[in-house]
C-alpha positions as CSV (number, residue, x, y, z in Angstrom):
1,X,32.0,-3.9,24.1
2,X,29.9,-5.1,26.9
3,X,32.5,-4.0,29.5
4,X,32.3,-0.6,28.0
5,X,28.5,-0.5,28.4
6,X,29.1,-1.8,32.2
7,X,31.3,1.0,32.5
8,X,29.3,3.6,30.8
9,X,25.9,2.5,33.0
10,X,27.9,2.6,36.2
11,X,28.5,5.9,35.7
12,X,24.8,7.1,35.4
13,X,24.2,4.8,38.4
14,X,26.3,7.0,40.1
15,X,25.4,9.8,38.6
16,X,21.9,8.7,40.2
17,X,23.1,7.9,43.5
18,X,24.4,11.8,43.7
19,X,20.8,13.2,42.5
20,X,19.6,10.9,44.8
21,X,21.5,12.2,47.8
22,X,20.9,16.1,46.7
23,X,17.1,15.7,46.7
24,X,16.9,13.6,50.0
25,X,19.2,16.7,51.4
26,X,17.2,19.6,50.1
27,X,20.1,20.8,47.7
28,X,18.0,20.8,44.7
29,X,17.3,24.4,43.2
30,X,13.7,24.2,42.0
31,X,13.7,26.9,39.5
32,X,16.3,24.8,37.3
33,X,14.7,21.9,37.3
34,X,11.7,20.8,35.1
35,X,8.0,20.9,35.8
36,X,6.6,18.0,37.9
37,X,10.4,16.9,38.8
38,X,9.8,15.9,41.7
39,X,7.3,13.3,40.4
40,X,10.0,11.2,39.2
41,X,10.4,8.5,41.9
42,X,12.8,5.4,42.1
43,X,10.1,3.6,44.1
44,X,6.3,3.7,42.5
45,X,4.9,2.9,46.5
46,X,5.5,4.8,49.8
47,X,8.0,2.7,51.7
48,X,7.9,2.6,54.9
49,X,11.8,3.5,56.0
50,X,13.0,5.9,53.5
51,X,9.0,7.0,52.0
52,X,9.7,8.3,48.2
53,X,12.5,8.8,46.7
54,X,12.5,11.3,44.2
55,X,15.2,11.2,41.8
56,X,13.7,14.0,39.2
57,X,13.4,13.9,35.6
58,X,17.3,13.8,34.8
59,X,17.8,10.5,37.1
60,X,14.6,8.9,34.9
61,X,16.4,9.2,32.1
62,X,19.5,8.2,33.3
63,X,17.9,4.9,34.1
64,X,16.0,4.5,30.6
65,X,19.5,5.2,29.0
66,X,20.7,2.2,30.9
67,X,17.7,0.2,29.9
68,X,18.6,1.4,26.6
69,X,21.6,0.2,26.6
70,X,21.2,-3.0,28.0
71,X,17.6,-4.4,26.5
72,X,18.3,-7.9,25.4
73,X,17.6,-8.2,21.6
74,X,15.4,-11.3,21.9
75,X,13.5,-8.8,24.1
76,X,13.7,-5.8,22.1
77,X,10.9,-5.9,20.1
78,X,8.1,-7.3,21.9
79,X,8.7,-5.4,25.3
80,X,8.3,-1.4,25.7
81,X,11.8,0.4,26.4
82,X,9.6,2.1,29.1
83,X,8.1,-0.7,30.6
84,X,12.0,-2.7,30.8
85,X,13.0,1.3,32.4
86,X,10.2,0.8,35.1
87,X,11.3,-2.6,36.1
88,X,15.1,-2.2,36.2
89,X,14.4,0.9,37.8
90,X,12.3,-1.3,41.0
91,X,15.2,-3.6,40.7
92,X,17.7,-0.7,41.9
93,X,15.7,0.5,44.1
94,X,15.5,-3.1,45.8
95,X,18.4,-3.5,45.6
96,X,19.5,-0.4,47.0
97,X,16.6,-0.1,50.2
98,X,16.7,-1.1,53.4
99,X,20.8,-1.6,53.0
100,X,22.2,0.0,50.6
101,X,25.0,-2.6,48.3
102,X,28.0,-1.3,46.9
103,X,27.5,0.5,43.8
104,X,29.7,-1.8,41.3
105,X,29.2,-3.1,38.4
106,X,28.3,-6.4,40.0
107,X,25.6,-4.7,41.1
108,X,24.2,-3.0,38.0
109,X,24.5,-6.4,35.6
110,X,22.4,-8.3,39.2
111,X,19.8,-5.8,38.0
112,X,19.8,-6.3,34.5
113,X,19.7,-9.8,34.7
114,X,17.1,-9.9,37.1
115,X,14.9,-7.5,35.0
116,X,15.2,-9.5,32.0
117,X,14.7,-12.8,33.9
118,X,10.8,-11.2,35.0
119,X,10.3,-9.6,31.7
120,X,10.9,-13.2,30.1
121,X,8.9,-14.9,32.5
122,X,6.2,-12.5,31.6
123,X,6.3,-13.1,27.8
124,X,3.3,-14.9,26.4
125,X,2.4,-15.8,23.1
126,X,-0.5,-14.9,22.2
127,X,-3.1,-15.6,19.1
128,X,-5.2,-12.5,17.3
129,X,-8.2,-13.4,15.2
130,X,-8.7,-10.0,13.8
131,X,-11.7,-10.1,11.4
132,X,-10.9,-8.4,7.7
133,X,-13.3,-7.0,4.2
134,X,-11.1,-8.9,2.0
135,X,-11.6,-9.6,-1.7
136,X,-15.2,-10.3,-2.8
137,X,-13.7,-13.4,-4.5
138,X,-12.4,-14.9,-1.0
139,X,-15.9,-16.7,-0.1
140,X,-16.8,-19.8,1.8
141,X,-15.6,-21.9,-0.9
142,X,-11.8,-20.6,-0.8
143,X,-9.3,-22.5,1.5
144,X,-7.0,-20.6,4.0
145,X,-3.7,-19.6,2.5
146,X,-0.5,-18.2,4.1
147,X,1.5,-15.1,3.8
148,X,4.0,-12.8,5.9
149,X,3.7,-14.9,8.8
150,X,-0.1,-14.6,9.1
151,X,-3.0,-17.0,8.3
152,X,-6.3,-15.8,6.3
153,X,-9.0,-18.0,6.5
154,X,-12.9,-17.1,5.0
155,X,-15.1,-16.1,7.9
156,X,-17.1,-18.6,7.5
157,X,-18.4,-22.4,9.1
158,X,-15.0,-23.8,8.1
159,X,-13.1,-21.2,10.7
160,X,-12.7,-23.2,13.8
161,X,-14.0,-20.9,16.3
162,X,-17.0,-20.0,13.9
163,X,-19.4,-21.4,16.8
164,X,-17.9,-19.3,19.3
165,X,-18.0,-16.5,17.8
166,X,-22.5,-17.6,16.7
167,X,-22.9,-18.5,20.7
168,X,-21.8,-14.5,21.5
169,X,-24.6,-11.9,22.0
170,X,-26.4,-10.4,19.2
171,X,-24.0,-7.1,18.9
172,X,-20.8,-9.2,18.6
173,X,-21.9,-10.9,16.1
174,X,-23.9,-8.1,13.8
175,X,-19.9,-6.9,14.2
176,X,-18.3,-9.8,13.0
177,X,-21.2,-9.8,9.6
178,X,-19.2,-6.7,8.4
179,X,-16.1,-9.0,7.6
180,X,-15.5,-12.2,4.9
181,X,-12.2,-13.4,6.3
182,X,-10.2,-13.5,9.6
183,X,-6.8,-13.2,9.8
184,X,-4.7,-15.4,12.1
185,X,-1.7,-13.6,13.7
186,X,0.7,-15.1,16.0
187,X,2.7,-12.2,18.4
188,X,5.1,-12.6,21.6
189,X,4.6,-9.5,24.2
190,X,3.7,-9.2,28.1
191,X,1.0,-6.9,27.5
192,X,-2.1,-7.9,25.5
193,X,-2.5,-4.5,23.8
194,X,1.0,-3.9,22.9
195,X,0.6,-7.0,20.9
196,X,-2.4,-6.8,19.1
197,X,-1.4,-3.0,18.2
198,X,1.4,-5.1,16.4
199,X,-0.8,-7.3,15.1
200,X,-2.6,-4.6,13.6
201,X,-0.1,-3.0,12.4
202,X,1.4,-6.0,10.1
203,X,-2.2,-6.6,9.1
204,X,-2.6,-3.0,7.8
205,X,0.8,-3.8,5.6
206,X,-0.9,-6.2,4.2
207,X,-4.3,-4.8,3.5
208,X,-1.9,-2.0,2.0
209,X,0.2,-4.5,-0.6
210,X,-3.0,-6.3,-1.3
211,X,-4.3,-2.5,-2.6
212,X,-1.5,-2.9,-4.8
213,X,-3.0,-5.4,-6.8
214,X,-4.0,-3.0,-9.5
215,X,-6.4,-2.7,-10.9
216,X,-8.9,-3.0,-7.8
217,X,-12.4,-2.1,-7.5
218,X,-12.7,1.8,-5.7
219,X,-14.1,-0.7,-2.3
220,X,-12.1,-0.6,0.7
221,X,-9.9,-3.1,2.6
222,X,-10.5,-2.8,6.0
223,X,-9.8,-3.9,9.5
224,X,-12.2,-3.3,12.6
225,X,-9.2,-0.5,13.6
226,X,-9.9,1.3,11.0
227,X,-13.0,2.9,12.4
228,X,-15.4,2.1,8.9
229,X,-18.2,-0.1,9.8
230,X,-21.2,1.1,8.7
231,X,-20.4,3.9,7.6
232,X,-23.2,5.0,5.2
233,X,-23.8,8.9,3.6
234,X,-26.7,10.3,2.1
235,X,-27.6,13.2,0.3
236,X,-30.9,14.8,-0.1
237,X,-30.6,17.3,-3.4
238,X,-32.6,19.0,-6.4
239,X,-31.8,19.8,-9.8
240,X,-33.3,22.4,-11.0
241,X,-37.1,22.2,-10.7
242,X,-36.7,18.4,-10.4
243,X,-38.3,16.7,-7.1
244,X,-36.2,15.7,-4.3
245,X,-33.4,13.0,-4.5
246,X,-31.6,11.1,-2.1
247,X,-28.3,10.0,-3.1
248,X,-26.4,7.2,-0.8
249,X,-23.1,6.0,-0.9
250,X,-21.1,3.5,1.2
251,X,-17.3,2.9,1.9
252,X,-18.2,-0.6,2.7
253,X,-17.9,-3.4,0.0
254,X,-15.8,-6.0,-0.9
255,X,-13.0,-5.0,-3.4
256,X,-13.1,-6.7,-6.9
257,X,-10.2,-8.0,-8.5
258,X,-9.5,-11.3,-10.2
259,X,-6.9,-13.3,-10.1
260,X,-5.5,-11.9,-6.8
261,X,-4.7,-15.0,-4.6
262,X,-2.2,-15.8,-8.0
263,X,-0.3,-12.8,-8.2
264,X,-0.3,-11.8,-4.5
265,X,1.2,-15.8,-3.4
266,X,3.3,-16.1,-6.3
267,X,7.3,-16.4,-6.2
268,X,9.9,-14.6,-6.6
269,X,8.2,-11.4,-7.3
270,X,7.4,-7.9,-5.0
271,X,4.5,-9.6,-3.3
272,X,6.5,-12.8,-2.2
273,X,9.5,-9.8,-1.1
274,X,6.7,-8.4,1.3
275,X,5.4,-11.6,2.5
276,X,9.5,-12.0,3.8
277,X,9.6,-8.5,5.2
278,X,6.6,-9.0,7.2
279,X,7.2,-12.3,8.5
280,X,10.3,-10.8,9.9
281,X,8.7,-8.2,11.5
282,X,6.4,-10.4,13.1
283,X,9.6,-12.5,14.3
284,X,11.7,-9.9,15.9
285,X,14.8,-11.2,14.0
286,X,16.1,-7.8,13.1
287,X,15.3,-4.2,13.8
288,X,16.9,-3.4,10.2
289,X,15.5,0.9,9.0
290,X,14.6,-0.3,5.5
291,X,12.3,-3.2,6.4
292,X,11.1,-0.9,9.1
293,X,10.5,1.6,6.1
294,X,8.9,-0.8,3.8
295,X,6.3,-1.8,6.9
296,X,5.7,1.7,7.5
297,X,5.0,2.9,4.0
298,X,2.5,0.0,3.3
299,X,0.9,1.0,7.0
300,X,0.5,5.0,6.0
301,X,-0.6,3.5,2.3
302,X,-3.7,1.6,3.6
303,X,-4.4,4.6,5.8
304,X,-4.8,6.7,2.7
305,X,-7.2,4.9,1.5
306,X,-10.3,5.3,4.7
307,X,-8.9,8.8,4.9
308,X,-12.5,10.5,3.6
309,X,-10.9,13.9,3.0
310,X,-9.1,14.6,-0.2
311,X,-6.8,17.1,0.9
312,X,-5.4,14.4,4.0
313,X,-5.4,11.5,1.5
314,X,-2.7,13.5,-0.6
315,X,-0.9,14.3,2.5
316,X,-0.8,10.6,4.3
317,X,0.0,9.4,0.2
318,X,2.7,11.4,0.2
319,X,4.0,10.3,3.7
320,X,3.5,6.7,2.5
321,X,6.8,7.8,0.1
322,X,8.3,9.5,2.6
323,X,8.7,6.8,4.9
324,X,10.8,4.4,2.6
325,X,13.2,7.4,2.4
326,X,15.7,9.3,4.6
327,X,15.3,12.7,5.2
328,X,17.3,13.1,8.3
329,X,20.8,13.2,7.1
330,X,21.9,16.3,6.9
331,X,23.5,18.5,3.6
332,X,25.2,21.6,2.6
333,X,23.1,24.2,0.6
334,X,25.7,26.8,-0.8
335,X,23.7,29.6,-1.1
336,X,25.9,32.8,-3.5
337,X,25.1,36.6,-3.2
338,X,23.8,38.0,-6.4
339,X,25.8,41.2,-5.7
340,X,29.2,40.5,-4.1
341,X,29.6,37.1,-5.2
342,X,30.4,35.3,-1.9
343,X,29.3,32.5,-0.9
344,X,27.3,31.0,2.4
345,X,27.2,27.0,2.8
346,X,23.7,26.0,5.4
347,X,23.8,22.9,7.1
348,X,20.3,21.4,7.0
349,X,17.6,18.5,6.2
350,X,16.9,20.0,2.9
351,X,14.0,17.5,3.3
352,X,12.1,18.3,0.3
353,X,15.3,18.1,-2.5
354,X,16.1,14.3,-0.5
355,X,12.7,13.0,-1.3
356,X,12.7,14.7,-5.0
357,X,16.1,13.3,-6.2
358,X,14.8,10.0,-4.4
359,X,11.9,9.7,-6.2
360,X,13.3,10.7,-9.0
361,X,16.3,8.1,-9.2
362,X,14.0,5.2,-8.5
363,X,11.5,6.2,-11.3
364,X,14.5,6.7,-13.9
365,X,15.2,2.4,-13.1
366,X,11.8,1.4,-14.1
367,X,10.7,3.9,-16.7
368,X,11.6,5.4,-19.7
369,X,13.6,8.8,-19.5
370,X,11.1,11.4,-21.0
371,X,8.1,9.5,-18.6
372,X,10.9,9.1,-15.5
373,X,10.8,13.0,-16.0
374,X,7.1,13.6,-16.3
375,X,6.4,11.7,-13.0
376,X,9.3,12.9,-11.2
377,X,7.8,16.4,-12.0
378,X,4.6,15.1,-10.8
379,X,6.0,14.0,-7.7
380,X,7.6,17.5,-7.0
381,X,4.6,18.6,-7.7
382,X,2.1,16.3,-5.0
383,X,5.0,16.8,-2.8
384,X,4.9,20.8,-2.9
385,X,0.4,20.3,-2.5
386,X,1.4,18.0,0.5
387,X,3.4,21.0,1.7
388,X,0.6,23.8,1.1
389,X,-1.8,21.5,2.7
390,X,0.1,20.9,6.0
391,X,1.4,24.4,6.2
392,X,-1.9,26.4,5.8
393,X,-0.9,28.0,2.8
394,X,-3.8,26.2,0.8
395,X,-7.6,27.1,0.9
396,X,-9.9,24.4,1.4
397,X,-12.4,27.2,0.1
398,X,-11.0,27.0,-3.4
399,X,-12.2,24.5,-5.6
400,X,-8.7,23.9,-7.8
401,X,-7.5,20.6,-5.7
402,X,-7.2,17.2,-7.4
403,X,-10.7,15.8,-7.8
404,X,-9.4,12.2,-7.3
405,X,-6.1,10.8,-5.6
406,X,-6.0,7.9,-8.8
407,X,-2.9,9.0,-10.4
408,X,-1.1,9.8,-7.1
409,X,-1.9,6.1,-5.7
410,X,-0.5,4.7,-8.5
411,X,2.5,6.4,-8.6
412,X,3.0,6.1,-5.1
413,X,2.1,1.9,-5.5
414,X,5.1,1.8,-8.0
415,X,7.7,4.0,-6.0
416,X,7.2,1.5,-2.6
417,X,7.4,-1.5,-4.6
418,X,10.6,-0.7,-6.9
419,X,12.0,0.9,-3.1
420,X,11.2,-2.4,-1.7
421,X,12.8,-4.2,-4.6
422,X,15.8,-2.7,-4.7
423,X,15.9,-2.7,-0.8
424,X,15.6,-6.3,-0.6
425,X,18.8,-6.4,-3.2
426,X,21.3,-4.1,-1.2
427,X,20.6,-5.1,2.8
428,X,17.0,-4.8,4.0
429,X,17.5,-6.6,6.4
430,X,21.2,-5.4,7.4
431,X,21.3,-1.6,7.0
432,X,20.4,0.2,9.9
433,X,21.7,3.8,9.5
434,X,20.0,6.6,7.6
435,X,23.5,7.6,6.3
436,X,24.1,3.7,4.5
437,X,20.8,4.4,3.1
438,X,21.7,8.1,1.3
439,X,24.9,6.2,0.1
440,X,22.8,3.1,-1.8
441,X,20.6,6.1,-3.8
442,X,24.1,7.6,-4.9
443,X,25.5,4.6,-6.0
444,X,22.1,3.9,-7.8
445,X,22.4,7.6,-9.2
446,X,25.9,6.9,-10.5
447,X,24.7,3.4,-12.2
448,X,22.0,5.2,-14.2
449,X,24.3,8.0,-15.2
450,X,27.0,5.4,-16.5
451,X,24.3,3.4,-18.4
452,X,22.1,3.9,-21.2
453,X,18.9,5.9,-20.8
454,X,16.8,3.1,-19.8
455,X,18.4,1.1,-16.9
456,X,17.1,-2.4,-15.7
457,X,17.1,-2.2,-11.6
458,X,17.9,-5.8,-11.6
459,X,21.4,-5.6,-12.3
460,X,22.3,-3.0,-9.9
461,X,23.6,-4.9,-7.3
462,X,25.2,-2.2,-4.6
């Protein structure tokens, strides 16, 4: 396998080498090329023998296939694809200038190896605090506690870097009063913002499963990325003849709900199934689609929630279901002619009947038939409002949307935990192809249609 990957890179190294040579002779016909092509150098600085050399937009991709191809896993995931293209791509080009080396594949896995050997030497671990409005319940008194990888601790005098953060000037720490608790992230990268963006991101998971927790006060979860802090509205208004009123209202507050450090730390249920997904994504160990989905659903989830505008809530809401699905595989429509009879089979997405039957097959393993039906005609129809929304065929003139999102976030809470459930059951940490992941929801479809009306998910084993 590796030879064949050799093999297959040496090829666009040569494949480079000839764009190379065309540009550097003037045999390059503009008018085909892309705009800016001749941008796209092989060395970033002037050089002093051979200048620039420009090997276009279709040698730039030659070389990020072969830094595609080549990436070491245990580098995969904490180092941009782009920024492992820029380096083997000053490799080559060291390799190849002032005397050029034979073109081999000796000399392609030289500048592999030497890439990843100054990517890992760049790798640094580094330590986020990133400050959280967490439950009202988490006060000074409450000890630190543990989950997906990450450490929570009150924002208070027990924090260890409490005094650094009272010794900074006035602004920073007004900032850090928003917040109750820090959380304690841990991320490998060679770029600080890289990794904090993925520490953010994990954090935002979390915030999203902790929403979960139903039933929780209307207050918000937040993180400094989401943009909240003090964010304060006020309305001045009359009734009737009545004096002038100001109403205020705040997104700020710390959510309400009992009992949450119990259920959210407990074993052996959903929450304890997200603490593992996200304490692998955190460790790099695999780069499987349905963890990746279950991250990205609880991510778009929280968003929801600090989206101010109805109409976008529904739309990211929905998305948060989308993302634990597959939608790209394509199917055949057979579409008949009401007069001649004949028949015309389209190949397509058919995006919308995936996430319906989807939907609709998870809901039928934790529900009763006649309410499986009822929510699965519900989620057709938030699915088609998404649609109207994004697509500009609904008014925000008229006055017949939703007047709260409650039902939708519930349904959508139960849908990414029984996905994440059933996930954990049949690979989510092993199946990485969109098609493997069309095949478990028809084996789950069969299951229900071979048992009785109400089916318990925990048997279905796939």
């Amino acid at each position: 396998m590796a030879s064949n990957r050799l093999e297959q890179s040496l090829e666009d190294l040569e494949s480079l080498i000839e764009i190379i040579i065309k540009y550097r002779k003037g045999e390059v016909d503009y008018s085909k090329t892309e705009p800016f092509d001749s941008l796209y150098t092989l060395n970033n600085e002037y050089h002093e023998q051979c200048g620039v050399i420009v090997i276009g937009a279709e040698g730039a991709k030659l070389i990020h296939a072969i830094a595609t191809r080549h990436m070491p896993n245990d580098l995969r995931s904490n180092v941009p694809i782009g920024q492992f293209s820029d380096v083997l791509k000053q490799q080559i080009f060291e390799q190849l200038v002032p005397v050029m080396k034979t073109i081999d594949k000796t000399f392609i896995q030289a500048a592999i190896d030497k890439s990843t050997t100054k990517l890992r030497r760049q790798l640094t671990k580094y330590t986020f605090y990133v400050p959280i409005l967490f439950f009202n319940e988490f006060k000074a008194e409450s000890s630190p506690f543990e989950y997906g990888g990450m450490k929570v601790h009150p924002l208070d005098e027990s924090f260890k870097y409490f005094d650094r953060i009272k010794s900074e000037r006035q602004r920073a720490k007004e900032f850090y009063q928003h917040f109750n608790a820090i959380v304690e992230v841990k991320v490998d990268g060679i770029n600080k913002d890289v990794a904090y963006s993925k520490a953010t991101r994990v954090i935002k998971a979390f915030l999203g499963v902790c929403k979960m927790l139903f039933p929780v006060s209307p207050s918000l979860l937040i993180c400094p990325d989401d943009g909240l802090i003090d964010r304060f509205s006020y309305n001045l208004h009359t009734e009737g003849d009545s004096a002038p009123y100001i109403d205020s209202s705040s997104t700020i507050g710390c959510a309400v709900r009992e009992g949450w450090r119990e259920d959210l730390l407990s074993d052996s249920t959903y929450y304890s199934i997200v603490s593992k997904v996200l304490q692998n994504h955190l460790r790099n160990e695999s780069e499987s689609v349905l963890a990746n989905r279950v991250v990205d659903a609880l991510i778009t989830y929280h968003d929801a929630f600090i989206e101010n505008n109805s109409y976008f809530r529904v739309v990211k809401l929905v998305s948060a279901v989308e993302r634990v699905y597959s939608t790209k595989t394509t199917k055949t429509k057979t579409i008949k002619c009401k007069e001649c009879d004949s028949e015309i089979k389209i190949e397509g997405y058919l995006a919308t009947k995936s996430f319906i039957e989807k939907g609709s097959t998870l809901l039928r393993g934790i529900k009763e038939k006649p309410q499986s039906i009822q929510l699965g005609n519900k989620l057709r129809e938030y699915y088609g409002l998404r649609s109207e929304v994004l697509h500009g065929s609904f008014s925000f003139v008229e006055d017949n949307f939703p007047k709260n999102t409650n039902e939708l976030e519930e349904l959508v809470a139960e849908i990414i935990a029984c996905s994440t459930m059933f996930y954990f059951r049949n690979g989510i940490f092993k199946v990485t192809k969109d098609t493997e992941l069309d095949s478990l929801y028809e084996k789950l479809s069969i299951y229900f249609d071979q048992t009785l009306e109400k089916s318990d998910m925990e048997v279905f084993d796939g």
